[in-house]
Structures are given as C-alpha cells and as structure tokens.
N, C-alpha and C positions, 0 to 999 in steps of 0.2 A: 416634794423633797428635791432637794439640790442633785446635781450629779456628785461632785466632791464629798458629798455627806453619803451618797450611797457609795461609792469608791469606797469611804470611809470604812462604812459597816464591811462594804464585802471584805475588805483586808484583814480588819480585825476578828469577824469569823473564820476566816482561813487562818492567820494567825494562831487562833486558839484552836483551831483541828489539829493542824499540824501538831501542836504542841500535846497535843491527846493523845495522839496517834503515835508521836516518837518517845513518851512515856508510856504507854501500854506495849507496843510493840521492839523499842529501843536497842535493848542487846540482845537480840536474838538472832542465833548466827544457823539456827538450825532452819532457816526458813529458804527455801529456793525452788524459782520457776521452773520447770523443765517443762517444755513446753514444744520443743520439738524432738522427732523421734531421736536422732542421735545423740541428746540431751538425755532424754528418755531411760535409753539403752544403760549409756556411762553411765549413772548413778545406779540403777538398778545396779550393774555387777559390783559398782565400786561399793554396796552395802552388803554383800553377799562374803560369806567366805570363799577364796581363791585355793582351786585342787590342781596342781602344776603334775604333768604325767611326767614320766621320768627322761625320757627320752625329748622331749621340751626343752625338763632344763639343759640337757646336756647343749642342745644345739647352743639354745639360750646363750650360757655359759663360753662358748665356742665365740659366738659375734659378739663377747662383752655385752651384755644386755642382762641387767639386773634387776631386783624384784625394785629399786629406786624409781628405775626406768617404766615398770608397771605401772608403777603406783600415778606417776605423772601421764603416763597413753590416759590414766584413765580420767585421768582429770582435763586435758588435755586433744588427747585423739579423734580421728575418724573413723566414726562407721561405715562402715561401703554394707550398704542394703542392697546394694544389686547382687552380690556374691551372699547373703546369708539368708539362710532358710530359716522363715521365719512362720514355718508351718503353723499347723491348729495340735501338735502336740502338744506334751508340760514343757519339754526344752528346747528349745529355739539355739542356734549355731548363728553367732557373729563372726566378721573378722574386722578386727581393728585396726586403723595403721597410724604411726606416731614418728617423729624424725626427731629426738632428742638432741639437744647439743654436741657438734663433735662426733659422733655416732650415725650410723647410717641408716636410712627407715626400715622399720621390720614393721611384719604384721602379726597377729595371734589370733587365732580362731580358738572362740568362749561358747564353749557350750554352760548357756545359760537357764539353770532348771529351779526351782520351786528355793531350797535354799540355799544351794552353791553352783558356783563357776567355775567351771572345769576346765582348764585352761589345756585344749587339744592337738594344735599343731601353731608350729613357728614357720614361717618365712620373712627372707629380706627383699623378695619379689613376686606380687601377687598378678 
C-alpha cells in the first residue's frame, strides 16, 4: 500500500472520530479538568453553598468587595496551600487571594466542610 493511500485512510478515520466525538460529546458545558489542586479547591467551593459570617461582611463591605467580586476569586483566584490547613478532618480552611479590576487584592479564608463554605475571615494582606 502506498504511503498517500495510508495518509488517506489515516485522515479519513480521524475525520470521522472527530466527528463522533463532537456529536456525542458537542454541547456539553458541564464537562471540566480540574486537575490541579488549586483547580481542585475553586470548584469544590464554587459548588457548595457560601455562609458569609457577619463580621466578614462588614469588613467586606468597608474595602468595597462584593459578593460579584466572590463569585469571580472563585472562578479566578489563588490558593496559597502553604497558609491552609488542610488536615485529615471534614473541614479543611483555605485562603484565597484575587485582585479584581480597579480594586485592591484581598484574601478570604473558606472553611471548606462536606456541604458548605463558610466564608471565615477577610484580609487585604496575608
């Protein structure tokens, strides 16, 4: 068999995988790697329901940092795994640090338990 003729076959096989593959799998938006631990981390909280203590927000509220601003650390932000204990309990304590547009970087420490995020202290320097 020729080289061009197997060229041929291989293209055309791949061709039609491809085309299997983005017809069974195509719109699906619910599909993503996480694959490193600060990858990890984000999505876990960002699937969990968020418990803001009260004294949070206020600070919160105080540096203009709103739940917007959350919502993008989490999509967004850094874990710092040297500051969070990520013991052999249920809840593991993150802190996460994000620098928004315009805004100046804070951090938030997430205590992270079975099904919520308890969102436990703020700073704007860790």
């Amino acid at each position: 068999m020729k080289l061009w003729r197997k060229l041929l076959l291989f293209g055309l096989g791949l061709g039609l995988g491809v085309l299997m593959v983005q017809f069974i799998f195509g719109g699906r938006d619910d599909i993503q790697c996480n694959y490193f631990p600060n990858d990890r981390v984000l999505y876990d909280i960002r699937l969990k329901e968020k418990i803001y203590q009260p004294e949070v927000e206020l600070k919160m509220k105080e540096a203009k940092i709103d739940t917007a601003d959350v919502r993008e650390m989490l999509d967004m932000g850094k874990v710092d795994l040297k500051n969070s204990e990520r013991g052999l309990g249920s809840c593991k304590v993150y802190w996460i640090g994000y620098k928004p547009e315009n805004k100046q970087k804070f951090y938030l420490q997430f205590e992270n338990c079975d099904s919520t995020a308890t969102i436990k202290d703020f700073k704007t320097e860790l």
